[in-house]
Every structure is written in structure tokens, then in C-alpha cells.
N, C-alpha and C positions, 0 to 999 in steps of 0.2 A: 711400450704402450703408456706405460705409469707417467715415461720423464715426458712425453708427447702432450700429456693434460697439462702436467706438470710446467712447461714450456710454455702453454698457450696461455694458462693461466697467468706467468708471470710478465707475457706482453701483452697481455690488456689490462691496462691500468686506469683505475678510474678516472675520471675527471669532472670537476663544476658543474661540466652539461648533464651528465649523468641525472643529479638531483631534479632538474628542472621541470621531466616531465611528472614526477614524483608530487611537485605541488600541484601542475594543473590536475592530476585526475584525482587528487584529494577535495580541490575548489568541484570538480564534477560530481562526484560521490557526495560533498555537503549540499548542493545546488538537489540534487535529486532527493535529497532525504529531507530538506525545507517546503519542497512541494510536494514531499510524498505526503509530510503531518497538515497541508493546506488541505489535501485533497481526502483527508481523513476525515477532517473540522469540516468541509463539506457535505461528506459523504453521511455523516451520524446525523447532523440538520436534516436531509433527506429523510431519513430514519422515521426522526421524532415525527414527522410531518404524515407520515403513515398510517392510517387506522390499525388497531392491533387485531380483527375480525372483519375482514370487508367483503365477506359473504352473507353475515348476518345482517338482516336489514335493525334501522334504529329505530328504538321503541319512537310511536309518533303522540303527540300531546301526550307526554307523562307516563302513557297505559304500558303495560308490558307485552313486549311482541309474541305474538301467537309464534307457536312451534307447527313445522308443515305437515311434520309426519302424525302430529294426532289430531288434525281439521277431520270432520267426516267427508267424506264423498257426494 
């Protein structure tokens, strides 16, 4: 069993090609992680653009907004 790995192992020998697909999926993997940080730089713009309470309404000319739960009935 041993000399049988042992055997296969020493007729497959590398070669040149070998390397080659080694570049392209490095160029793949840099291509994804250049648009993953584009789509980041997007995505916080988004962020900022967001109100930080957009259930409370905004106080209107200056006054400060009544609360609903102590209005009378």
C-alpha cells in the first residue's frame, strides 16, 4: 500500500502549468476583496444618510415634541 502512494506520488511531477491557475484565483480573490471595500465605502454612506430615531417625530419651529403617552384623552 505504502510503495503504491509512494509510486503515484513520484509520477506525478510537477510542471509550469501547474502554477498558472494559482495566479488567476489570486487575481479572483484580489478582484473580490477591491469590491467587497467599494461596497463597504457604499454601504456606511448609506448609514450616515439615515435618521438615528425615525419613529420620533422632529420637534417643529424650535418647540419641543410633546410625548404621546402623557397628552390627556
Amino acid at each position: 500500500m505504502t510503495l503504491g502512494v509512494l509510486a503515484a506520488a513520484a509520477a506525478s511531477s510537477s510542471t509550469s502549468d501547474d502554477i498558472g491557475a494559482g495566479v488567476i484565483a489570486f487575481l479572483i480573490v484580489a478582484a473580490m476583496g477591491v469590491a467587497l471595500v467599494f461596497l463597504l465605502r457604499s454601504m456606511n454612506k448609506q448609514f450616515r444618510k439615515i435618521d438615528a430615531n425615525p419613529l420620533e417625530p422632529a420637534p417643529a419651529d424650535g418647540a419641543e415634541a410633546k410625548d404621546p403617552a402623557q397628552t390627556p384623552e
